[in-house]
C-alpha positions in Angstrom: -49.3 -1.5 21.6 -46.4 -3.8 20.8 -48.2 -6.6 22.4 -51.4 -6.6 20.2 -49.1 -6.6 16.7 -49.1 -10.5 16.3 -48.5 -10.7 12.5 -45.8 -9.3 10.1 -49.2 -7.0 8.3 -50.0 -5.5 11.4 -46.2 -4.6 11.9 -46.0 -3.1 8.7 -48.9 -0.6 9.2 -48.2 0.1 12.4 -44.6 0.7 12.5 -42.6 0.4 9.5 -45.0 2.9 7.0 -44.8 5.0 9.6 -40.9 4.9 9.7 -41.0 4.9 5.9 -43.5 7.8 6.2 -41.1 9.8 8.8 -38.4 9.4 6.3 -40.1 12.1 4.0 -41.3 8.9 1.6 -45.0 8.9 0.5 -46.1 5.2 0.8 -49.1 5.7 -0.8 -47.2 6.8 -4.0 -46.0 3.8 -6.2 -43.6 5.9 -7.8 -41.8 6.7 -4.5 -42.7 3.4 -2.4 -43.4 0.4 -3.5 -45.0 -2.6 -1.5 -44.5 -6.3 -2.4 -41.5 -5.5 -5.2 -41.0 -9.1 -7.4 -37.2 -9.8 -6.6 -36.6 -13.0 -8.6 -33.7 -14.6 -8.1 -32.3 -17.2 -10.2 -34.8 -20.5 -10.6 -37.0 -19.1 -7.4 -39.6 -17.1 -9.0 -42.3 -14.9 -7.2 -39.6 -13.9 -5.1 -41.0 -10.4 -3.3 -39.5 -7.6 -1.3 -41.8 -6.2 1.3 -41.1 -2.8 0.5 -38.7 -0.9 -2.3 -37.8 2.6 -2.1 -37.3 4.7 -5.2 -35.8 7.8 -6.9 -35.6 8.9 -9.7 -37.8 5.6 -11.2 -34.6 3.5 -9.6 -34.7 1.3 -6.4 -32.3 2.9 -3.8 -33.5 0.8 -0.7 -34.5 -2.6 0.1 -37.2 -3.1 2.9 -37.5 -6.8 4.7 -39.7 -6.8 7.1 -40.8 -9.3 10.2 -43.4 -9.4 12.9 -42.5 -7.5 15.7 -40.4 -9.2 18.5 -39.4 -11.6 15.8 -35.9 -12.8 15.7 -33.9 -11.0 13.3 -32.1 -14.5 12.0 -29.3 -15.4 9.5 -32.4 -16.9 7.3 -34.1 -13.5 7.0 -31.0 -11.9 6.2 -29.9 -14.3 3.8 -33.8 -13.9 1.8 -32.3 -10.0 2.0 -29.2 -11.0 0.5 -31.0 -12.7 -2.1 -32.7 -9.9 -3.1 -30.1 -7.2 -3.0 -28.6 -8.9 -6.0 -30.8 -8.6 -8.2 -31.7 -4.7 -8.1 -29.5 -1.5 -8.3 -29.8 -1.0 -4.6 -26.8 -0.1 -2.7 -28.6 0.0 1.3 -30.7 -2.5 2.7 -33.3 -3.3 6.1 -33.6 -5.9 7.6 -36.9 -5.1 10.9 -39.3 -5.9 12.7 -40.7 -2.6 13.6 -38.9 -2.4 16.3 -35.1 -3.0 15.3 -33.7 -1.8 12.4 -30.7 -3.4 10.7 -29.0 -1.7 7.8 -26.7 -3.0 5.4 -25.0 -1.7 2.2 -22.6 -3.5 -0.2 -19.2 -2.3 1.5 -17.0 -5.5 1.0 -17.7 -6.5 -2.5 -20.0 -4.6 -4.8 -23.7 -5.5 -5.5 -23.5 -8.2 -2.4 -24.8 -7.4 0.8 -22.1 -7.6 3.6 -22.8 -10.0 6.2 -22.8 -7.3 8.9 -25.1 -4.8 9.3 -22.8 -1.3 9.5 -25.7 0.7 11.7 -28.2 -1.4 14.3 -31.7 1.2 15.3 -33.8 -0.2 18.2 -36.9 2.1 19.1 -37.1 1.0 22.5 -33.4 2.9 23.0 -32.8 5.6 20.7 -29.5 7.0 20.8 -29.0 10.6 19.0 -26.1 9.7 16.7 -27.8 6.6 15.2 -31.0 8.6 14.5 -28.2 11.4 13.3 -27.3 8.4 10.8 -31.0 7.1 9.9 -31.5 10.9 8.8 -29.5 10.3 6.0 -31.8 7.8 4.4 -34.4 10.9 4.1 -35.9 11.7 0.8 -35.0 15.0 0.9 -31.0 14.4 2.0 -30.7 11.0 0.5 -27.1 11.3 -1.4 -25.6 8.0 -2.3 -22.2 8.5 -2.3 -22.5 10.7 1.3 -24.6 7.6 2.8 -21.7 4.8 1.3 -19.1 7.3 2.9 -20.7 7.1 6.1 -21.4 3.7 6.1 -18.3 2.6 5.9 -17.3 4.9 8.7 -19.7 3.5 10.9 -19.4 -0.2 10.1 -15.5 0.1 11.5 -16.9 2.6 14.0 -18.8 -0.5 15.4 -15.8 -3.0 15.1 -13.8 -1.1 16.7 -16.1 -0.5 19.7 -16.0 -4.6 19.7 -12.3 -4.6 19.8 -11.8 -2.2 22.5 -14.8 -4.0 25.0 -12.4 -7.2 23.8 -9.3 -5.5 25.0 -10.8 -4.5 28.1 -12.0 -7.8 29.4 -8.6 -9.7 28.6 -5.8 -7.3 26.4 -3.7 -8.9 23.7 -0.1 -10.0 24.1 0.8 -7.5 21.3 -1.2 -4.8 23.0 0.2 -5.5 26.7 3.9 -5.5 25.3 3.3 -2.6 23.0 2.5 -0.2 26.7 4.7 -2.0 28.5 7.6 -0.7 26.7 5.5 2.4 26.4 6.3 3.1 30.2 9.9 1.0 30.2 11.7 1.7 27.0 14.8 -0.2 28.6 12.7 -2.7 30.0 12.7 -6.7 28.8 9.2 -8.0 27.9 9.2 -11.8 29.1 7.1 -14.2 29.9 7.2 -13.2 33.9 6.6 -9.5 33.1 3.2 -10.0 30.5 1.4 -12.3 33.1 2.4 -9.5 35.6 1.4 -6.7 33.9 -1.6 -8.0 31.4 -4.1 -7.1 34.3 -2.4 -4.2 35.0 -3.5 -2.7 31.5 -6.7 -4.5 32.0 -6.8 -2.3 35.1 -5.4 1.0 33.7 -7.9 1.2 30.8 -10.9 0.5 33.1 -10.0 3.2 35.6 -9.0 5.9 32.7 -12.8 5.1 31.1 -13.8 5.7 35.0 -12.5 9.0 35.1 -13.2 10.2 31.9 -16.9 9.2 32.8 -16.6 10.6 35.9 -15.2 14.1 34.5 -18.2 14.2 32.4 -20.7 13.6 35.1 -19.3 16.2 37.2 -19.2 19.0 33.8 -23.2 17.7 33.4 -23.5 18.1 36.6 -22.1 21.8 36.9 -23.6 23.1 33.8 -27.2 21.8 35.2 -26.4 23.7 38.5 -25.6 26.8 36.2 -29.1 26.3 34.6 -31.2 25.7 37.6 -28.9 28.7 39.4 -28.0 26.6 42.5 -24.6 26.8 43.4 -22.4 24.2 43.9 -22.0 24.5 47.7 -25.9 25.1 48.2 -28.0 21.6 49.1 -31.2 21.1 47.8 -34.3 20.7 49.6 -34.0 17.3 50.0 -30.4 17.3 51.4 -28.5 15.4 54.5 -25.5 14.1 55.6 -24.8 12.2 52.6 -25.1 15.3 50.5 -22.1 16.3 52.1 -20.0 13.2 51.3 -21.3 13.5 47.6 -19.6 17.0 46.7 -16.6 15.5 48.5 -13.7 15.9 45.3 -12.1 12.2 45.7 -15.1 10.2 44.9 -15.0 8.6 41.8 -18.0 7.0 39.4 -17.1 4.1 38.2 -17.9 2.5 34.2 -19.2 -0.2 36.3 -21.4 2.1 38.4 -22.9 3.6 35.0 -23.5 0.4 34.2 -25.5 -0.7 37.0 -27.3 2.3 37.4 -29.1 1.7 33.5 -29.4 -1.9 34.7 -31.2 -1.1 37.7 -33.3 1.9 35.7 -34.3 -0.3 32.7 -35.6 -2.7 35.6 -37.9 -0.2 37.5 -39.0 1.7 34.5 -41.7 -1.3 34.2 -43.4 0.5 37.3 -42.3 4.2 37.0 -41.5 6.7 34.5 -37.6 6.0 34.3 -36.9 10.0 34.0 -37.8 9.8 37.5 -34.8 7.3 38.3 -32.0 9.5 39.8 -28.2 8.4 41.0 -25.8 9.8 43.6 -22.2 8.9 44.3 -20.9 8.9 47.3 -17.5 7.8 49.0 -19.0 4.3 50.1 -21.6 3.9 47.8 -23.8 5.1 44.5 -27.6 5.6 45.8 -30.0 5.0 43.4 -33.0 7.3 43.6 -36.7 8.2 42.9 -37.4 11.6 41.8 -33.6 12.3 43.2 -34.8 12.2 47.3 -32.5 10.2 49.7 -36.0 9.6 51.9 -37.1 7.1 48.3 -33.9 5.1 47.8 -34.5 2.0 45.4 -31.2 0.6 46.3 -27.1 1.5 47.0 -24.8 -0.2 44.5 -21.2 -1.1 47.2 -18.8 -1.4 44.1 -15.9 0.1 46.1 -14.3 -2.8 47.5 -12.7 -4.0 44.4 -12.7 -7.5 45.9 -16.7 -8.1 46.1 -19.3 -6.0 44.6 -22.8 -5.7 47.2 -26.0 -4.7 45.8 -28.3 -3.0 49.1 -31.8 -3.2 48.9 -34.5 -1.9 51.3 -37.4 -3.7 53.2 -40.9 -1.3 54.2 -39.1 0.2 56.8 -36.1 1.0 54.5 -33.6 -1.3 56.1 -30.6 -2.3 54.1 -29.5 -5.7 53.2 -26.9 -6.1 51.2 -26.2 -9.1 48.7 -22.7 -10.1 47.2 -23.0 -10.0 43.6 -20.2 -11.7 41.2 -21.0 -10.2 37.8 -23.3 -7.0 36.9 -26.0 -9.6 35.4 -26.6 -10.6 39.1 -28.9 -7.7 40.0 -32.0 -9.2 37.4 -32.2 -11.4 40.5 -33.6 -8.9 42.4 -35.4 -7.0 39.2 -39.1 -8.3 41.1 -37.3 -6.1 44.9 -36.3 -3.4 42.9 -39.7 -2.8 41.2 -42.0 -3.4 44.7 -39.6 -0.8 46.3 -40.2 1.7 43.5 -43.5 1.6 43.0 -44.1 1.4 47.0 -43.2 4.9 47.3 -46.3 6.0 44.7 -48.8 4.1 46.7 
């Protein structure tokens, strides 16, 4: 449906009223929604909002909206900005349909911050953020509450930035503040940081690794508990390599997750992606369709830490496997991935 909304009008009814309308907001009520809001600003007159939120007769949210799979840019927001100064309201959104941006007043009052301090995208909902959105709903809608958590979120996200930052390449200050950490007597100098910078590198990695990993196995158990298979009893579909998967020492790597999303937001062009299973193993993860080692869409080789292989399979399910430098390597073979998975449905 996406495809066929070409202007910012067809967006609007198709997707944001809706969203408005989800939210407990009656948009054909002028008292509650109202379309087209005059926003003057200064010497620019006419100035309009596309849609303003009320209660209680005042305006608690700003709507801007776009066409859909338009670029969210600095110029939209700044038109948003614009208007966010001259009303009472405290939250603002920035979409187009499809990506929601919101933005409050968190740095200095009655001027919208620069960052948005919660991001929505409709193509992949996460629970918490919808968790958040709920907040915005007529019938919860508390100012204060939705400021408070807000603010909570917009250093939420900042800190989520920091940490990825400190994973790819960690501060001096953070490298010498572990380093003494594990050698209280020790003598942090120039030799010792270039020596043990990627070893923190390394440590948080693997400590995100097994955390991951510990939750895959807990899911993992508790869905065995559900479907009453036990964890010693293969499945119908089992082999050798089922053995090697329950083996204890195999761990799933952050890098493995990774992939594995990569490789299901790939094929879910040509199958539903619910269908898109993994399994780890000692030399490999499998990725699967409908969970069956006989329909394997490709093996990700991540254990040798000096060179990562991606396998895919030919007709006859023959492996090849291509050295890949970085994650972002495997679109190359989006077009294999696909044929393979949709081969086994035809």
């Amino acid at each position: 449906m996406i495809g066929h909304l070409e202007t910012e009008e067809a967006t609007k009814n198709a997707l944001v009223m809706p969203f408005i309308a989800a939210l407990g907001y009656d948009v054909f009520n002028p008292q509650e929604v109202v379309p087209e809001l005059t926003a003057d600003v200064g010497v620019k007159k006419g100035e309009k909002v596309d849609y303003a939120i009320k209660q209680d007769g005042e305006v608690i949210i700003l709507i801007e909206c776009k066409a859909a799979g338009a670029n969210l840019s600095e110029a939209n927001m700044s038109q948003l900005f614009r208007y966010f100064t001259v009303t009472k309201a405290r939250i603002a959104i920035l979409t187009n349909g499809i990506h929601y941006r919101l933005y409050s007043d968190l740095e200095e009052p009655n001027k919208m911050d620069a960052r948005p301090f919660l991001e929505l995208d409709l193509l992949d909902i996460r629970d918490h953020h919808v968790n958040e959105v709920k907040r915005l709903a007529k019938g919860s809608f508390d100012l204060d509450r939705m400021l408070n958590a807000a603010s909570e979120l917009k250093y939420l996200r900042e800190l989520r930035r920091v940490l990825a930052e400190q994973f790819e390449s960690p501060d001096p200050e953070l490298v010498r503040f572990l380093y003494l950490k594990v050698n209280p007597e020790g003598r942090f100098i120039a030799s010792v940081r270039e020596q043990f910078g990627p070893l923190v590198a390394k440590a948080l990695q693997q400590f995100i690794s097994e955390r991951v990993s510990g939750r895959l196995r807990t899911a993992l158990a508790q869905e065995d508990v559900v479907t009453g298979r036990k964890q010693d009893e293969p499945s119908d579909e089992s082999n050798i390599e089922d053995e090697e998967e329950r083996d204890p020492g195999i761990e799933t790597t952050a890098d493995e997750i990774e992939a594995f999303h990569m490789v299901k937001a790939i094929v879910r062009e040509v199958v539903a992606p619910e269908r898109i299973a993994h399994r780890d193993t000692k030399s490999y993860m499998g990725i699967l369709l409908d969970d069956n080692n006989r329909k394997p869409i490709c093996r990700l080789r991540f254990n040798a830490a000096s060179q990562y292989y991606l396998g895919t399979f030919d007709a006859d399910k023959n492996e090849t496997r291509h050295p890949i430098d970085t994650l972002n390597d495997i679109y190359q073979y989006a077009d294999h991935l696909r044929q393979t998975a949709a081969g086994y449905d035809s």
